[in-house]
C-alpha positions in Angstrom: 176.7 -25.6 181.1 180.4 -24.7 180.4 183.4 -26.6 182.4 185.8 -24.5 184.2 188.3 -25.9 181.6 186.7 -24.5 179.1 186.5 -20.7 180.1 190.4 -21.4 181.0 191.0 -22.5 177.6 189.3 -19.3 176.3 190.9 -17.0 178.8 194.2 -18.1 176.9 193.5 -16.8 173.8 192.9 -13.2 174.9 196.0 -10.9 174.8 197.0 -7.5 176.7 197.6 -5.7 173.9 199.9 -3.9 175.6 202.5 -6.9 176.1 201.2 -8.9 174.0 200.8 -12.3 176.4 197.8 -14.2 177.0 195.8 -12.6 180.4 195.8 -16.1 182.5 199.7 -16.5 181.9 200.0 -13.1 183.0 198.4 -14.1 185.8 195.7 -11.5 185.9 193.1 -14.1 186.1 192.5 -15.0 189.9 189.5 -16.8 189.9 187.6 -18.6 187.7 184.0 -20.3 188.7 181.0 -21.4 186.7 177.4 -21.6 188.4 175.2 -23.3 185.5 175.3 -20.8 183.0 176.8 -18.4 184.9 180.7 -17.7 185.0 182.4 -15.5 187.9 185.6 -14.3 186.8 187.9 -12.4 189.9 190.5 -10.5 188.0 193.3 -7.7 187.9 195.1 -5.8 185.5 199.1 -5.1 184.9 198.4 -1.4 187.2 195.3 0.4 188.4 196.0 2.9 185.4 195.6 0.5 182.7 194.7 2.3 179.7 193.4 -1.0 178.0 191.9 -2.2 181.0 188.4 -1.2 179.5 188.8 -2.6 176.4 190.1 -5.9 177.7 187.2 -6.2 180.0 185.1 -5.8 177.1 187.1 -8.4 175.4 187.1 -11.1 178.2 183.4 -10.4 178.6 182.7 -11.1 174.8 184.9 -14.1 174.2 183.5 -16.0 177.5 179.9 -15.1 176.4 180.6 -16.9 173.0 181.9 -20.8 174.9 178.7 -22.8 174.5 176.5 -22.8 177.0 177.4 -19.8 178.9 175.0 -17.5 179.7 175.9 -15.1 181.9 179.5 -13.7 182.4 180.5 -11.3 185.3 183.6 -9.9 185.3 184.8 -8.2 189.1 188.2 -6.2 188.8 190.4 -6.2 191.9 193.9 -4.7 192.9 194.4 -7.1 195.7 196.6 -8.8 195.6 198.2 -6.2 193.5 199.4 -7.9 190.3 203.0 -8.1 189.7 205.6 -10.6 188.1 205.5 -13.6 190.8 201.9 -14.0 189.3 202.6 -14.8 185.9 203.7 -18.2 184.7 207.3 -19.5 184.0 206.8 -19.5 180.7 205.2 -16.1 180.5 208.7 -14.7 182.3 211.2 -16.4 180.4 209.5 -14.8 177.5 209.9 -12.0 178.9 212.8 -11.8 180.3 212.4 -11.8 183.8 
């Protein structure tokens, strides 16, 4: 079984290629929970239009399938809340800018 911290740890390693932050400073990442083998991740992209959201659902699928003992990872995309700056971390907006 994987922890919680685990999946979090990995979440921070995947970018959006786009601008080139990690997806849970971001903020896109709303939920995380882990059911045995089994990890529920509730999350949202920069805009409904994203044109890497497909490819960064692949890529959040893959990487959280490789933490040891994970066995199943499902992925549910949401627009509410809609995403937008107030989600992302202090860090994330003094690096960029905001």
């Amino acid at each position: 079984m994987a922890a919680k911290e685990q999946i979090i740890e990995t979440l921070k390693k995947i970018y959006d290629p786009e601008i080139q932050l990690d997806i849970w400073s971001l903020g896109l990442v709303y939920d995380v929970s882990v059911e045995g083998s089994k990890v529920k991740i509730l999350m949202t992209f920069t805009s409904p239009m994203c044109p890497y959201g497909p490819a960064l659902l692949d890529d959040v699928r893959r990487q959280v399938s490789a933490v040891d003992g994970v066995g199943e990872v499902d992925v549910e995309i949401t627009f509410t809340p809609v995403w937008g700056p107030d989600k992302m971390t202090e860090e994330a907006r003094m690096a960029l800018g905001i």
